[in-house]
N, CA, C and O atoms as CSV, one atom per row, in Angstrom:
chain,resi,resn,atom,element,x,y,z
A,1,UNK,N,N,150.483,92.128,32.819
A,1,UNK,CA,C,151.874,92.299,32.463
A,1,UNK,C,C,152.743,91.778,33.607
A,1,UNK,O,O,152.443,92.005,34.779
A,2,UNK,N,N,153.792,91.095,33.264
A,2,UNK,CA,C,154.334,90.537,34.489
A,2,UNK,C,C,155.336,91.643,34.809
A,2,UNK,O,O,155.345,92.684,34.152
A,3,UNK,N,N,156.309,91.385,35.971
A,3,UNK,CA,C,156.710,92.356,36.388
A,3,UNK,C,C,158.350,92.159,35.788
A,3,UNK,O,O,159.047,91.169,35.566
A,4,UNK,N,N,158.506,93.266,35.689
A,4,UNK,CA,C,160.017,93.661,35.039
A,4,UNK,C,C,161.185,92.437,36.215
A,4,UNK,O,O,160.644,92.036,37.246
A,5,UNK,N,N,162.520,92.021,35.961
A,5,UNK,CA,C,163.544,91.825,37.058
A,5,UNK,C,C,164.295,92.285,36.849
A,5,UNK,O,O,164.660,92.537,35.701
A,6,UNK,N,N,164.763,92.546,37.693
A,6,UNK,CA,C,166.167,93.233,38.237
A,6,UNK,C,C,167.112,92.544,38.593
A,6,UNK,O,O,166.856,91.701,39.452
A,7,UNK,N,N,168.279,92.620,38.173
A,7,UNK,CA,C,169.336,91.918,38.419
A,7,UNK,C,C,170.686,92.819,39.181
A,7,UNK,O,O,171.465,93.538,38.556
A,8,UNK,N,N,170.721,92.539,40.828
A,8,UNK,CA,C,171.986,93.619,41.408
A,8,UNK,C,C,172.968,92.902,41.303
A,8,UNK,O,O,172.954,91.671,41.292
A,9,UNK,N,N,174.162,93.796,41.193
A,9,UNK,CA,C,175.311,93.468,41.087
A,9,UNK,C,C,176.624,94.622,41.924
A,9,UNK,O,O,177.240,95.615,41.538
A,10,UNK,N,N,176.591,93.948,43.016
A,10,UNK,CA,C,177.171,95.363,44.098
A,10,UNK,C,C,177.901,94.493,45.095
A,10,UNK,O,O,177.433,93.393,45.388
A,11,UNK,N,N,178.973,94.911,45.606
A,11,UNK,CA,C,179.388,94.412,46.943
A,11,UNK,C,C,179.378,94.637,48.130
A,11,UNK,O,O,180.249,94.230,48.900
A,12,UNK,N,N,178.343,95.353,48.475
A,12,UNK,CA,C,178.157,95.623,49.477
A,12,UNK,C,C,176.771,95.079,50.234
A,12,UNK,O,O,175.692,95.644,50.059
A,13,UNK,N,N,176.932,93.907,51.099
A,13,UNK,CA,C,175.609,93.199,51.125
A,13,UNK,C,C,174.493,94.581,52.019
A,13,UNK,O,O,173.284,94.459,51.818
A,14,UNK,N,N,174.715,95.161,52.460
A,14,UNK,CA,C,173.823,95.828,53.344
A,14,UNK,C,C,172.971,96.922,51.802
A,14,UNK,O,O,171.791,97.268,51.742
A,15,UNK,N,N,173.815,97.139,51.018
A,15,UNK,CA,C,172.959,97.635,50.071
A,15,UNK,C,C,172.344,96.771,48.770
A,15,UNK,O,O,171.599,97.292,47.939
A,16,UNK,N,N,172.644,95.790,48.739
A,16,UNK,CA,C,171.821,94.684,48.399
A,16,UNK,C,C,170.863,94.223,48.568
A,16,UNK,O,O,170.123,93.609,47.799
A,17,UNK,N,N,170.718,94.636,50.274
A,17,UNK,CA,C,169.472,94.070,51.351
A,17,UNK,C,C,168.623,94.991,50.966
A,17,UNK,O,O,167.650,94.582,50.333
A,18,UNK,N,N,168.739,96.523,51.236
A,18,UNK,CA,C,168.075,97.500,50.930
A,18,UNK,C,C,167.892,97.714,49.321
A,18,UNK,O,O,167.289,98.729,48.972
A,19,UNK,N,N,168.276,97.002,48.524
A,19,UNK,CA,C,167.666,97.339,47.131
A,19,UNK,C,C,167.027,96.472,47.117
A,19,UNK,O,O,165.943,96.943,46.773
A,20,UNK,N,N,166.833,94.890,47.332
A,20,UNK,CA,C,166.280,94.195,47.368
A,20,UNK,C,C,164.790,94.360,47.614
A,20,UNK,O,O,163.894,94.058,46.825
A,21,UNK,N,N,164.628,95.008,49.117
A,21,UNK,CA,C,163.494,95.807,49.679
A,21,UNK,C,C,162.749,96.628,49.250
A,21,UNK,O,O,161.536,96.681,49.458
A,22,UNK,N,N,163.664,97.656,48.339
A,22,UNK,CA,C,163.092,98.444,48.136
A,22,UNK,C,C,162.487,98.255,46.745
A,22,UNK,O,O,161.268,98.430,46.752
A,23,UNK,N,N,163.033,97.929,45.495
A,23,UNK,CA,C,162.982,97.147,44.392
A,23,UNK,C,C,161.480,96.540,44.822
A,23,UNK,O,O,160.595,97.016,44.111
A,24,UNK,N,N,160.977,95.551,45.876
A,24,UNK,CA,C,159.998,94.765,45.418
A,24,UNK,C,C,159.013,95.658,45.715
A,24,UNK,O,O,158.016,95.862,45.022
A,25,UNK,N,N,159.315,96.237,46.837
A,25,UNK,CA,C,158.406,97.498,47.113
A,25,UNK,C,C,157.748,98.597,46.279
A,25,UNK,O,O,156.653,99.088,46.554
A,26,UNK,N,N,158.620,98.990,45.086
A,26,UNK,CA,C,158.278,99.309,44.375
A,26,UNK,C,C,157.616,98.612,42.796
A,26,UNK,O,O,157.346,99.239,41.771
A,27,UNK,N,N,157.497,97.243,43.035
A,27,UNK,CA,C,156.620,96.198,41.764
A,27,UNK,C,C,157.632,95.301,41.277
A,27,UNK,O,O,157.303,94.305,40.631
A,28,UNK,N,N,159.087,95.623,41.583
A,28,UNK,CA,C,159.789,94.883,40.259
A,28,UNK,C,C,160.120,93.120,40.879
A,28,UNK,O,O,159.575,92.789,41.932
A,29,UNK,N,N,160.689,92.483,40.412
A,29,UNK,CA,C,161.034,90.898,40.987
A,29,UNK,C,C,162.890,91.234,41.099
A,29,UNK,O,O,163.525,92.182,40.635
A,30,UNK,N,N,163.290,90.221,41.778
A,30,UNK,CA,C,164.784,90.732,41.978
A,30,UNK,C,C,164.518,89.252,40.923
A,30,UNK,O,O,163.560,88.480,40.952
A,31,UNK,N,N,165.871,89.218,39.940
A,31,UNK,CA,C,166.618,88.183,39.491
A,31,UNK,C,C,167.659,87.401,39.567
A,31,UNK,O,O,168.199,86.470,38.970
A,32,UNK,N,N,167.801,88.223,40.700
A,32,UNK,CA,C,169.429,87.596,41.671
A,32,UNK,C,C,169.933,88.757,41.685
A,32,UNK,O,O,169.510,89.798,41.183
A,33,UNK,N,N,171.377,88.434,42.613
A,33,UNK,CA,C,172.500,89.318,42.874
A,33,UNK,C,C,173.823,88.659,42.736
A,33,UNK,O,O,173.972,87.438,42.753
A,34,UNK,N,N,174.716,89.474,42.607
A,34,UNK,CA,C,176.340,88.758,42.367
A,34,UNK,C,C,177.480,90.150,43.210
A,34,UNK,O,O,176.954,91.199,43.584
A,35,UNK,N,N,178.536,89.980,43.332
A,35,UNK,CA,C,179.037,90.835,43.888
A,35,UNK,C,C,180.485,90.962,43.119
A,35,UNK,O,O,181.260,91.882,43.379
A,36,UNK,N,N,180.690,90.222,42.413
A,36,UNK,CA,C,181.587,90.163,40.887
A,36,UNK,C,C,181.267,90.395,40.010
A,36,UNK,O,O,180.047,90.508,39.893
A,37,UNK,N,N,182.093,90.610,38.864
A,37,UNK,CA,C,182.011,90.851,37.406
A,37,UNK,C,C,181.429,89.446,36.770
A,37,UNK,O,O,180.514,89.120,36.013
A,38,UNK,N,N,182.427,88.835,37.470
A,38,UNK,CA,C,181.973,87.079,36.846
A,38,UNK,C,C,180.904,86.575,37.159
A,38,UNK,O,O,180.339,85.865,36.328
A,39,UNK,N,N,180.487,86.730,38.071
A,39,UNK,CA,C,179.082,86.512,39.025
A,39,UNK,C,C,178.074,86.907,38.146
A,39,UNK,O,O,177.149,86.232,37.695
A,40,UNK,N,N,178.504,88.684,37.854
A,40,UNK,CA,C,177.356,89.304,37.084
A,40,UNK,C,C,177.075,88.099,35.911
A,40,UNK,O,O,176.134,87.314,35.801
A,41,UNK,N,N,177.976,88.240,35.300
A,41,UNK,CA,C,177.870,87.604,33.854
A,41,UNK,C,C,177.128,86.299,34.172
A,41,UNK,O,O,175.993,86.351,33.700
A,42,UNK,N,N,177.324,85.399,34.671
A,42,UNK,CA,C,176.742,84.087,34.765
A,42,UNK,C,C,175.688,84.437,35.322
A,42,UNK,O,O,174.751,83.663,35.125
A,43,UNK,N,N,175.402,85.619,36.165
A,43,UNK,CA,C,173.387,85.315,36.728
A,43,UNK,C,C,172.681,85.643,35.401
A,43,UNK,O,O,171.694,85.064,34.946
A,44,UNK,N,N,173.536,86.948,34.712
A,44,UNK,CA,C,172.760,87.947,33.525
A,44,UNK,C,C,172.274,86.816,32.690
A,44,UNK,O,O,171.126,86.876,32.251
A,45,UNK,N,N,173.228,85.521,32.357
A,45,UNK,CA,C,172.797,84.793,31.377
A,45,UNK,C,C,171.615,83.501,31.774
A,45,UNK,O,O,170.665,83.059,31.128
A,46,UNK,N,N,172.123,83.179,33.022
A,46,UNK,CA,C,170.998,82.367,33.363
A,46,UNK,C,C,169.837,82.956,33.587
A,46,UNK,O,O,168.962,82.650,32.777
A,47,UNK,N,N,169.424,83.994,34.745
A,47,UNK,CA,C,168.660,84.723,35.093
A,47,UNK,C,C,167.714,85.714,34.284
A,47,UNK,O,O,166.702,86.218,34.772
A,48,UNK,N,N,168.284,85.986,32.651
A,48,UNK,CA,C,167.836,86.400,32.189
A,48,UNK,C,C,166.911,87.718,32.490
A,48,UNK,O,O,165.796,87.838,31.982
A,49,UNK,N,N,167.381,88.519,33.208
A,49,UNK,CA,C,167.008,90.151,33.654
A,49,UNK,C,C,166.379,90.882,32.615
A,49,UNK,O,O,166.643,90.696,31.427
A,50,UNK,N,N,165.771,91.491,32.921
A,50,UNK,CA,C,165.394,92.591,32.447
A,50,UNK,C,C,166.153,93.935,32.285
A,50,UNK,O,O,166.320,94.628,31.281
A,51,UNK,N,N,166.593,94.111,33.656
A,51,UNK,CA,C,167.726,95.312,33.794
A,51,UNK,C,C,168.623,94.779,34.760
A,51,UNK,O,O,168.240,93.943,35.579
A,52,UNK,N,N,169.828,95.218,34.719
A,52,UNK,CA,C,170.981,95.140,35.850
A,52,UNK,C,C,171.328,96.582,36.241
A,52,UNK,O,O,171.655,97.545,35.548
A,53,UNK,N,N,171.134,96.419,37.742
A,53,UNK,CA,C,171.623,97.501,38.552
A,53,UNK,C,C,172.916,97.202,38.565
A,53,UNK,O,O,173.247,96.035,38.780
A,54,UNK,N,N,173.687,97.997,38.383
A,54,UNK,CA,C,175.786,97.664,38.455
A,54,UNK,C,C,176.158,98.505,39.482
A,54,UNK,O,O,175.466,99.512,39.629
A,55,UNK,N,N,177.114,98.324,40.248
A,55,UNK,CA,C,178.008,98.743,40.787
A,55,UNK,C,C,179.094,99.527,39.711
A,55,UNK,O,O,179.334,98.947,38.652
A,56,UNK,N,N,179.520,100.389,39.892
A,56,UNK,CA,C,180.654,100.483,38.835
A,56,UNK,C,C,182.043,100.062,40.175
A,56,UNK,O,O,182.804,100.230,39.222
A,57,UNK,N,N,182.741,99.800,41.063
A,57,UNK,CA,C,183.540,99.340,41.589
A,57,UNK,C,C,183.332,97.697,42.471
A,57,UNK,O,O,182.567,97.681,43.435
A,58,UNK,N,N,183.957,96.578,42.114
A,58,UNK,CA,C,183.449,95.446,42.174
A,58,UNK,C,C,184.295,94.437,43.378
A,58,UNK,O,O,185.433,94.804,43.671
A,59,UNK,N,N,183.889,93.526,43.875
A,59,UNK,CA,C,185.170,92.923,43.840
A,59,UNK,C,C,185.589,92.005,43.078
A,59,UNK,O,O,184.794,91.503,42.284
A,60,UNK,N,N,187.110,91.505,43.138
A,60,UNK,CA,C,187.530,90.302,41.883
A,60,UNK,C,C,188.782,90.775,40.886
A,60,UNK,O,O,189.475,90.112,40.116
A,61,UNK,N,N,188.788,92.593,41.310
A,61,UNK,CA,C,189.634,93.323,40.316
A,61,UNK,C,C,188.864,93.089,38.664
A,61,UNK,O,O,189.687,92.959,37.758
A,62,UNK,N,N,187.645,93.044,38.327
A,62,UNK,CA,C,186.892,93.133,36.805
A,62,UNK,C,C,186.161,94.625,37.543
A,62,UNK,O,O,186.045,94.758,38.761
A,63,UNK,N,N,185.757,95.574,36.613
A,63,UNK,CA,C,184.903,96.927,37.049
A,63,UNK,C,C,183.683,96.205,36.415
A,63,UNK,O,O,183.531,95.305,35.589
A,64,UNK,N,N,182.739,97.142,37.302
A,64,UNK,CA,C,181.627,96.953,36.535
A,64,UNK,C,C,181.301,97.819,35.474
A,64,UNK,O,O,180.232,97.920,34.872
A,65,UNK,N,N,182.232,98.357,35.340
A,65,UNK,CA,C,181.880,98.859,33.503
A,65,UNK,C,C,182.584,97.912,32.520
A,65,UNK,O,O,183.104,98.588,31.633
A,66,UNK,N,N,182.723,97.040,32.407
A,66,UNK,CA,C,183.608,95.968,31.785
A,66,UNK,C,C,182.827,95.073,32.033
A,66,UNK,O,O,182.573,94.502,30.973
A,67,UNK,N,N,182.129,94.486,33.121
A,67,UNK,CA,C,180.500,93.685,33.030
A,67,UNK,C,C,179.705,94.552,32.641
A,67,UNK,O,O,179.289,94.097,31.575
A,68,UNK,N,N,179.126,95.707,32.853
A,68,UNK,CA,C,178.529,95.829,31.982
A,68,UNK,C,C,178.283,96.075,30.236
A,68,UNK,O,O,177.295,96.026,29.503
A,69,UNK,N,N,179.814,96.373,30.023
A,69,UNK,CA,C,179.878,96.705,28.444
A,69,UNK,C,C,179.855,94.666,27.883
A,69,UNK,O,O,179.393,94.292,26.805
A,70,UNK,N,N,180.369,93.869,28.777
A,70,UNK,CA,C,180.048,91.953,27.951
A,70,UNK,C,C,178.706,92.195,28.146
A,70,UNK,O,O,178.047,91.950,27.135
A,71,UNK,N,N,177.860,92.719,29.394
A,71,UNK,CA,C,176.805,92.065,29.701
A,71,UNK,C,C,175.346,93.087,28.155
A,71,UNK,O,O,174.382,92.728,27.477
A,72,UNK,N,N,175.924,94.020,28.322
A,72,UNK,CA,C,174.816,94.685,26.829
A,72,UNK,C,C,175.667,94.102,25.619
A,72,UNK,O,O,174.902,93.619,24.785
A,73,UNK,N,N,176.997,93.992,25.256
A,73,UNK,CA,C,177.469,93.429,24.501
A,73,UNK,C,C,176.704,92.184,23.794
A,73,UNK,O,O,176.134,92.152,22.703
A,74,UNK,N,N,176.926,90.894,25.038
A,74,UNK,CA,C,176.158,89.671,24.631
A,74,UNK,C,C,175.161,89.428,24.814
A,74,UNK,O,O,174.705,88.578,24.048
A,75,UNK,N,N,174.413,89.863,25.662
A,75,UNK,CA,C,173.047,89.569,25.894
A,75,UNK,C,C,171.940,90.643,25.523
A,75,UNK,O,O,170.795,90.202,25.432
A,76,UNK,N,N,172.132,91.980,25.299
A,76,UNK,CA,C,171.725,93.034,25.016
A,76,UNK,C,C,170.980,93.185,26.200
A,76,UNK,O,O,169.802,92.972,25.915
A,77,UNK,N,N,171.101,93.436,27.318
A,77,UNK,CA,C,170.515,93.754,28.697
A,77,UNK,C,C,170.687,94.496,29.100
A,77,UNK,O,O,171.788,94.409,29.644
A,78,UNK,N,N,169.978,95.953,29.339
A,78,UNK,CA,C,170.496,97.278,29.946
A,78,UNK,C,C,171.001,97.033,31.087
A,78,UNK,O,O,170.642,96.143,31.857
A,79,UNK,N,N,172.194,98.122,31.308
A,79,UNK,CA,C,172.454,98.152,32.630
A,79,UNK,C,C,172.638,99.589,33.177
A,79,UNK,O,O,173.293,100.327,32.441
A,80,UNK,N,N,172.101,100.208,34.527
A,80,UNK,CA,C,171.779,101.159,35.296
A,80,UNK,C,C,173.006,101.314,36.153
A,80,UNK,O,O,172.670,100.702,37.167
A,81,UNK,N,N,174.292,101.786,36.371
A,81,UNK,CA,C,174.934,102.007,37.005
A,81,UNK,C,C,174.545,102.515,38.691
A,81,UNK,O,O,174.481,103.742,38.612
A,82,UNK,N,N,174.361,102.244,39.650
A,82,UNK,CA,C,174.430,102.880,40.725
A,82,UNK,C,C,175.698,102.746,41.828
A,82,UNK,O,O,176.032,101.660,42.302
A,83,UNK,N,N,176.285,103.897,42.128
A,83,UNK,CA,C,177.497,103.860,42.239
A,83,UNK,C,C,177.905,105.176,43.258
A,83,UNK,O,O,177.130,106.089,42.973
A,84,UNK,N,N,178.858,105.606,44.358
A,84,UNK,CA,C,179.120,106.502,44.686
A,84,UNK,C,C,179.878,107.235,44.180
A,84,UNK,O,O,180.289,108.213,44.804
A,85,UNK,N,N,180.400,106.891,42.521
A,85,UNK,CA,C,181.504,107.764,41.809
A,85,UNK,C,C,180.958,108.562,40.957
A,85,UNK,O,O,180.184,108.078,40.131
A,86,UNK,N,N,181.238,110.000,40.955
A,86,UNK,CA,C,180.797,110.857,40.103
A,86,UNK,C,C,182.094,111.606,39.003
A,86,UNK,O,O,181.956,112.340,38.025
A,87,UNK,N,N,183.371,111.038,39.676
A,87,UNK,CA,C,184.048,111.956,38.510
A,87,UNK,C,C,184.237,111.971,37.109
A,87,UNK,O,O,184.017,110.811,36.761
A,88,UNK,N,N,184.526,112.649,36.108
A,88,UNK,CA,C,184.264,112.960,35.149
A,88,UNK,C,C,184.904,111.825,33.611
A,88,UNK,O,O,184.695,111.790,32.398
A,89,UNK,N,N,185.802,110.996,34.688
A,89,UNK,CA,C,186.612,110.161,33.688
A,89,UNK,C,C,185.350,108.806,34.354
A,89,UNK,O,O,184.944,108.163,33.386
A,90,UNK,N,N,184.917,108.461,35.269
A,90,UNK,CA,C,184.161,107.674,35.593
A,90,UNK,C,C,182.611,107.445,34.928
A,90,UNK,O,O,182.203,106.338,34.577
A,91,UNK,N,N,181.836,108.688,34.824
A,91,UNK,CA,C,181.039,108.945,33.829
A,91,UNK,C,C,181.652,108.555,32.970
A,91,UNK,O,O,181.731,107.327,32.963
A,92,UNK,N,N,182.313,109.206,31.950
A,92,UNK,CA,C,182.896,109.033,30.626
A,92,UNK,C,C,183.382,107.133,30.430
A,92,UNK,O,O,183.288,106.524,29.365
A,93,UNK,N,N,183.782,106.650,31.489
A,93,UNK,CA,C,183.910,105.278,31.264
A,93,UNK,C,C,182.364,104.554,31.032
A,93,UNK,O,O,182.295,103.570,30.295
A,94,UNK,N,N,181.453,104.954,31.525
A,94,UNK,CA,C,180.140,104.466,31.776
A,94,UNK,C,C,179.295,104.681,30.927
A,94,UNK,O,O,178.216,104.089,30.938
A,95,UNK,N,N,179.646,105.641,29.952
A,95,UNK,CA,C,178.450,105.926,28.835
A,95,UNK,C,C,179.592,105.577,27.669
A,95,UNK,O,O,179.126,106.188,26.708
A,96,UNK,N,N,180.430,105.146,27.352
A,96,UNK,CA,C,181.311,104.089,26.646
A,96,UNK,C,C,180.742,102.917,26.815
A,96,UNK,O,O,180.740,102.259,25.775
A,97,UNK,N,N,180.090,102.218,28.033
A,97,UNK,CA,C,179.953,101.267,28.083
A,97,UNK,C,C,178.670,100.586,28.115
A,97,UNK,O,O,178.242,99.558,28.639
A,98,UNK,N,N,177.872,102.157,26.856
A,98,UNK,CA,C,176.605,101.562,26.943
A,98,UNK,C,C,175.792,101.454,27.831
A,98,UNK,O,O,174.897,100.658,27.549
A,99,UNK,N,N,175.661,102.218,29.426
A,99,UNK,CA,C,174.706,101.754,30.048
A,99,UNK,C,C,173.356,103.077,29.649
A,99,UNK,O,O,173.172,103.922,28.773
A,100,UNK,N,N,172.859,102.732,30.529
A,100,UNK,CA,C,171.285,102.803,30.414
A,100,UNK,C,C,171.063,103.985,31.190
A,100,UNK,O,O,170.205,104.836,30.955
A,101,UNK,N,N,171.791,103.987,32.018
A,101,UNK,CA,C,171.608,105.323,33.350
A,101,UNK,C,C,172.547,105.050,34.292
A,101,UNK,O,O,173.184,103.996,34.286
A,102,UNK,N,N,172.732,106.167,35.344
A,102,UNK,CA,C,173.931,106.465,36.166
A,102,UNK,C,C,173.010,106.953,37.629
A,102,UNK,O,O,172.384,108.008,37.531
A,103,UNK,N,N,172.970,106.519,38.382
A,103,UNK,CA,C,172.569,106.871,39.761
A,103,UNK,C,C,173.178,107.071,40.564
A,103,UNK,O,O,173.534,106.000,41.053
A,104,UNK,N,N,173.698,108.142,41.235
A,104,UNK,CA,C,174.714,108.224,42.532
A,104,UNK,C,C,173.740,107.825,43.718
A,104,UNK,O,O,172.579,108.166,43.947
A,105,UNK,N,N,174.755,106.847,44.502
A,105,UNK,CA,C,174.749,106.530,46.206
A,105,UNK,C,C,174.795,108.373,46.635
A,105,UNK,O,O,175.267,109.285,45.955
A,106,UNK,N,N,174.135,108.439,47.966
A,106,UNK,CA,C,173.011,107.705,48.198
A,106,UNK,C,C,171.417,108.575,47.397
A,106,UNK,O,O,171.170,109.779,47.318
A,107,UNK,N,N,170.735,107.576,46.997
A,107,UNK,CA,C,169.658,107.803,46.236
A,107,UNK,C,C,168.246,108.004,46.500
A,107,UNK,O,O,168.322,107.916,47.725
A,108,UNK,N,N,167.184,108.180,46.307
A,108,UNK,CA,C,165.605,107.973,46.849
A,108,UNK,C,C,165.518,106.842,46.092
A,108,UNK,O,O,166.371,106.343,45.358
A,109,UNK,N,N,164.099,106.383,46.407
A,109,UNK,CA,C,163.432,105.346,45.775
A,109,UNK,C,C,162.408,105.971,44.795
A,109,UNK,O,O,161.635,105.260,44.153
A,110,UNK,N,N,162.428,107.446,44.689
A,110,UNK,CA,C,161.918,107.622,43.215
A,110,UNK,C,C,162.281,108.033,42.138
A,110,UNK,O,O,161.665,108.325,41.113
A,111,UNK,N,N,163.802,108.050,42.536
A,111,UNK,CA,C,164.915,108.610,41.496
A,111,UNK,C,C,164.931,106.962,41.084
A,111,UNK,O,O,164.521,106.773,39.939
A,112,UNK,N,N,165.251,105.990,41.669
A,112,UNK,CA,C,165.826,104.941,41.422
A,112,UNK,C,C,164.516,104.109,40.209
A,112,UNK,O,O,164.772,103.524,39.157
A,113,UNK,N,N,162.956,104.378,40.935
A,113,UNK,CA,C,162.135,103.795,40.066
A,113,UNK,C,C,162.220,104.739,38.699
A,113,UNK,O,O,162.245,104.071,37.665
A,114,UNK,N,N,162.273,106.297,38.507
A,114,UNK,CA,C,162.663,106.336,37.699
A,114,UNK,C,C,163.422,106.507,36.391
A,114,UNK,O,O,163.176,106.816,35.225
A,115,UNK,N,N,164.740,106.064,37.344
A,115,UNK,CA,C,165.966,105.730,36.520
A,115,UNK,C,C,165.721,104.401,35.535
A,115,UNK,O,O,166.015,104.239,34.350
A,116,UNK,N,N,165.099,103.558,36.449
A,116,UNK,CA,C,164.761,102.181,35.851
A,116,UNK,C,C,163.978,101.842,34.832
A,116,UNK,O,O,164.207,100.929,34.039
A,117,UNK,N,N,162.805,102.750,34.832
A,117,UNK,CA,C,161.120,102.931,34.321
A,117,UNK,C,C,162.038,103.522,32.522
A,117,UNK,O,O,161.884,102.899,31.472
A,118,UNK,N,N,162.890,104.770,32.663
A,118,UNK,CA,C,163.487,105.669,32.055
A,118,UNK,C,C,164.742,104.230,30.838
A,118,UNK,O,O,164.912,104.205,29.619
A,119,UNK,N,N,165.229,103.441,31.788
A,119,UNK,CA,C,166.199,102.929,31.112
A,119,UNK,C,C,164.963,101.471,30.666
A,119,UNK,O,O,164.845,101.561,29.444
A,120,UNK,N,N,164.583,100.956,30.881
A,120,UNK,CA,C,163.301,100.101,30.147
A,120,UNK,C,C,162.847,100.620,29.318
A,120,UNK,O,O,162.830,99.947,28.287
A,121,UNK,N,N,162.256,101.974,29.219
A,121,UNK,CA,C,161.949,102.054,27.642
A,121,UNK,C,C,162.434,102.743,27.160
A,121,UNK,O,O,161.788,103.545,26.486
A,122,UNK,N,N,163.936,102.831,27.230
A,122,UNK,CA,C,164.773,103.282,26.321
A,122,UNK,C,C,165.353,102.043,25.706
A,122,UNK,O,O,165.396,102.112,24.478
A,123,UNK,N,N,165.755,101.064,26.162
A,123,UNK,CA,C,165.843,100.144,25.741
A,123,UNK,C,C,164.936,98.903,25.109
A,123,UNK,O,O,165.480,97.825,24.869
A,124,UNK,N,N,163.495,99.121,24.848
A,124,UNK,CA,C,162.702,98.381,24.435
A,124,UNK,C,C,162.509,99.758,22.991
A,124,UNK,O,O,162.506,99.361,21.825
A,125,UNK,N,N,162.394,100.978,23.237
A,125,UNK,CA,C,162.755,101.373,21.948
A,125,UNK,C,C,163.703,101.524,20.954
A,125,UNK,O,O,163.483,102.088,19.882
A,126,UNK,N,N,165.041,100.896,21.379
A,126,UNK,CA,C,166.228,100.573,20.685
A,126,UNK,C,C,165.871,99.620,19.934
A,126,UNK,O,O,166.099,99.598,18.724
A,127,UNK,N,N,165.019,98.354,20.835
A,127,UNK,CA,C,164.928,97.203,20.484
A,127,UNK,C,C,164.071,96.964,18.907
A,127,UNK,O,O,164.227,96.238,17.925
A,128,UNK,N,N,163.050,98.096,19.366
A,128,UNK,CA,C,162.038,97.963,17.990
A,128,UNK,C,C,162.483,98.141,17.239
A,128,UNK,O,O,162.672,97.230,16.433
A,129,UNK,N,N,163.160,100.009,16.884
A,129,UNK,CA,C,163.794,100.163,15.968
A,129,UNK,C,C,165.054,99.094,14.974
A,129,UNK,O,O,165.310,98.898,13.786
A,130,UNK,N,N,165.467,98.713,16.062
A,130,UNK,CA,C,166.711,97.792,15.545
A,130,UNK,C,C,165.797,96.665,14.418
A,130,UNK,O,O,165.994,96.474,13.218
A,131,UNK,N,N,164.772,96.056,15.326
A,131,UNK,CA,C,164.132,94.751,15.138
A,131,UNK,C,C,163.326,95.461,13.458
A,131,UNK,O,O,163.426,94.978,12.330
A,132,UNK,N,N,162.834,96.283,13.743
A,132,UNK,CA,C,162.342,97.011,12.268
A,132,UNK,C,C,163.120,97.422,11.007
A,132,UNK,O,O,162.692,97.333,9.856
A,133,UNK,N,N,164.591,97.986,11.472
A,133,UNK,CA,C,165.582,98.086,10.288
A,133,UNK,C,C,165.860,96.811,9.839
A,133,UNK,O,O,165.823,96.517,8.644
A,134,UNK,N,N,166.133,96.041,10.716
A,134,UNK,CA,C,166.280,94.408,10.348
A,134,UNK,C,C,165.324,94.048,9.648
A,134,UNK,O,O,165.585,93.747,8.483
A,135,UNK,N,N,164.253,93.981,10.006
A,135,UNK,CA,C,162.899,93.464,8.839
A,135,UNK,C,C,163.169,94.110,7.669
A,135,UNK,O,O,163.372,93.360,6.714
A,136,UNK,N,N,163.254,95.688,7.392
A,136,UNK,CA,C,163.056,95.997,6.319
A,136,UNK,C,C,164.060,95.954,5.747
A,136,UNK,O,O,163.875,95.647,4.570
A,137,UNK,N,N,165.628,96.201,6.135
A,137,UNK,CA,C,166.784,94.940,5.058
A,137,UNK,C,C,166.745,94.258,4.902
A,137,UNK,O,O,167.341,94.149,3.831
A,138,UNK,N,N,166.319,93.115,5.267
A,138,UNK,CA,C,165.929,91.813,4.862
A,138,UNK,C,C,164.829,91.462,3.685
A,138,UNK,O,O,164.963,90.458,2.985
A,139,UNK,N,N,163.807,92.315,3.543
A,139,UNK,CA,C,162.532,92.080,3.185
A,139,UNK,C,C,162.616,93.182,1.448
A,139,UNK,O,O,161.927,93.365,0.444
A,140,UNK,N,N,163.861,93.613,2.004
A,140,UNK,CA,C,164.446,94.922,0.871
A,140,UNK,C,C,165.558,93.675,-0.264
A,140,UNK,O,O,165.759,93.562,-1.473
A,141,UNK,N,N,165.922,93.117,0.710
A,141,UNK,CA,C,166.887,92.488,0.227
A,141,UNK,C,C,168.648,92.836,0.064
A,141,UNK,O,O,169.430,92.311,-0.728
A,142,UNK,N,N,168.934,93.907,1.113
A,142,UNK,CA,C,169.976,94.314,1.429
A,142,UNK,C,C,170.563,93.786,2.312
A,142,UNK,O,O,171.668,94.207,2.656
């Protein structure tokens, strides 16, 4: 099985460095990093990730809940929020926007593997289901 990628999206290079590290350390491949909204979007599509770690505060003035709600939007690519914001309108922006999971700064590396492990197959069982209602409307003729 090849290994899952990860795609960061944070502005802060020193925690970039350290997810980077820690990420391979724990099996996964990095798929790049961006430190924008716009950034995100253009690696998500080239790079083709598996998961995106988000920042929810970015630079560029775009949030990363706004990359992440285009980035599951168009590409259907989970995304894992990790972020030092916990308040209650901040959550609430973040599970609006479709992600996958929420990790507060600062984190372990076995919360983080399995936040990741947790949002992969939650999202590969969306996928089936979806991919199966589709077959059987189709095959129903609805």
């Amino acid at each position: 099985m090849s290994k899952k990628r990860i795609l960061i999206v944070e502005d802060e290079a020193l925690t970039v460095l350290a997810l980077k590290h820690e990420l391979a350390e724990i099996g996964y491949e990095i798929a790049g990093d961006a430190s924008t909204a716009a950034e995100a979007l253009r690696a998500a599509e080239e790079n083709r990730a598996d998961l995106v770690l988000m920042d929810i505060q970015l630079e560029g003035g775009i949030s990363g809940v706004a990359a992440a709600a285009a980035i599951r939007g168009h590409l259907d690519i989970p995304v894992v929020f990790l972020t030092a914001h916990a308040s209650a309108e901040t959550v609430a922006r973040a599970v609006e926007s479709g992600a996958f999971g929420y990790l507060l700064k600062p984190y372990t590396v076995p919360e983080l593997k399995a936040t990741i492990e947790i949002a992969l197959h939650k999202h590969k069982t969306e996928s089936t289901m979806r991919d199966a209602l589709n077959s059987r409307m189709y095959f129903s003729g609805v």
